[in-house]
C-alpha positions in Angstrom: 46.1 52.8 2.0 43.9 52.7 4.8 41.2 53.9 2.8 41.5 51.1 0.1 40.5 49.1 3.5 37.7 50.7 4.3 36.6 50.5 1.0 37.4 46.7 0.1 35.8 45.8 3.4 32.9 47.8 2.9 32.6 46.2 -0.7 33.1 42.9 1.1 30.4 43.7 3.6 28.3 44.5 0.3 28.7 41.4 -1.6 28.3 39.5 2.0 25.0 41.1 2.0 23.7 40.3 -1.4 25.2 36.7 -1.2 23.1 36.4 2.4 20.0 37.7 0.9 20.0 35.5 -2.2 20.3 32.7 0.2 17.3 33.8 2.2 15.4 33.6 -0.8 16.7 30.6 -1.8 16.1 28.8 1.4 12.6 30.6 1.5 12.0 28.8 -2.1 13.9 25.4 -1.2 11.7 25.0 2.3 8.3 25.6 0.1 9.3 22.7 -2.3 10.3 20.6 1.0 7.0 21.4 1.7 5.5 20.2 -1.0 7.6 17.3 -1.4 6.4 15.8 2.3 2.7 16.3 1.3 3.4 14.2 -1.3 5.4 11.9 0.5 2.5 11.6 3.0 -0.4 11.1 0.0 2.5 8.7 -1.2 2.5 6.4 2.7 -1.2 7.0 3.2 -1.6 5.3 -0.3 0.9 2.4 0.0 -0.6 1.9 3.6 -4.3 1.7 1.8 -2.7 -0.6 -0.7 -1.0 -2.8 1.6 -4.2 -2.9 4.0 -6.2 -3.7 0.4 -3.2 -6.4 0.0 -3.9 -8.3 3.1 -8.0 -8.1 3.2 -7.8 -9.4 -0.4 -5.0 -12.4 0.8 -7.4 -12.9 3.3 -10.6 -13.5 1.1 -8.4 -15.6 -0.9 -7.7 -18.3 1.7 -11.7 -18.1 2.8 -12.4 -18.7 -0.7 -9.8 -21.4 -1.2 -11.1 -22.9 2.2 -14.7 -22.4 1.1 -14.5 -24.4 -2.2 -12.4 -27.2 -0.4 -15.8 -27.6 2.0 -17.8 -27.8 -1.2 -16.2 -30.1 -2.5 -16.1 -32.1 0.3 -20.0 -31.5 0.9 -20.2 -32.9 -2.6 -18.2 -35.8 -2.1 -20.4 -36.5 1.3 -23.7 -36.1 -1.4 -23.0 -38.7 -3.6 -21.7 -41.3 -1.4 -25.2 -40.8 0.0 -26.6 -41.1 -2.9 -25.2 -44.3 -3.8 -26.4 -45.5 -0.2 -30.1 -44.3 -1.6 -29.8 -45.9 -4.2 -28.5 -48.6 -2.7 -31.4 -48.8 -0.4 -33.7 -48.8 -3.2 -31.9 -51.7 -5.2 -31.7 -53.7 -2.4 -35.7 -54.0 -2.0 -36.4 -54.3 -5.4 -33.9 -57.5 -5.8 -35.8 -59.1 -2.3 -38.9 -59.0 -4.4 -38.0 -60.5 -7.8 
């Protein structure tokens, strides 16, 4: 009796073994692929961080462009009403004379 003890608890102490050392290796094989997976996570935030940093320089040329085609056509605007004061100007002298 007291040997069917010994030897269930030294079969237990067996299996305990195996069991722990299949979870060494597992966790020795789970922490590489954690590694792996936060490089990639970091490639991931490093990109997105680039992309949103591409977002707001491009937003940003937008609105110059957007501001610099509202001052061109405000430059145009200022051109021709000058131009109708030129010609203006050069009606005006004409008509004294005829």
């Amino acid at each position: 009796m007291l040997e069917d003890k010994v030897r269930k608890a030294a079969d237990l102490v067996k299996r305990l073994r195996k069991a722990n050392h299949e979870l060494e290796e597992e966790r020795g094989r789970l922490g590489a692929r954690l590694k792996e997976a936060e490089k990639r996570l970091d490639t991931l935030e490093r990109q997105r961080g680039h992309s949103a940093e591409e977002t707001r320089r491009r937003e940003a040329a937008d609105e110059e462009l957007a501001g610099l085609r509202h001052e061109r056509e405000e430059i145009r605007r200022r051109v021709a009403r000058l131009v109708e004061v030129l010609d203006g100007l050069e009606e005006g002298p004409s008509l004294a004379r005829e």
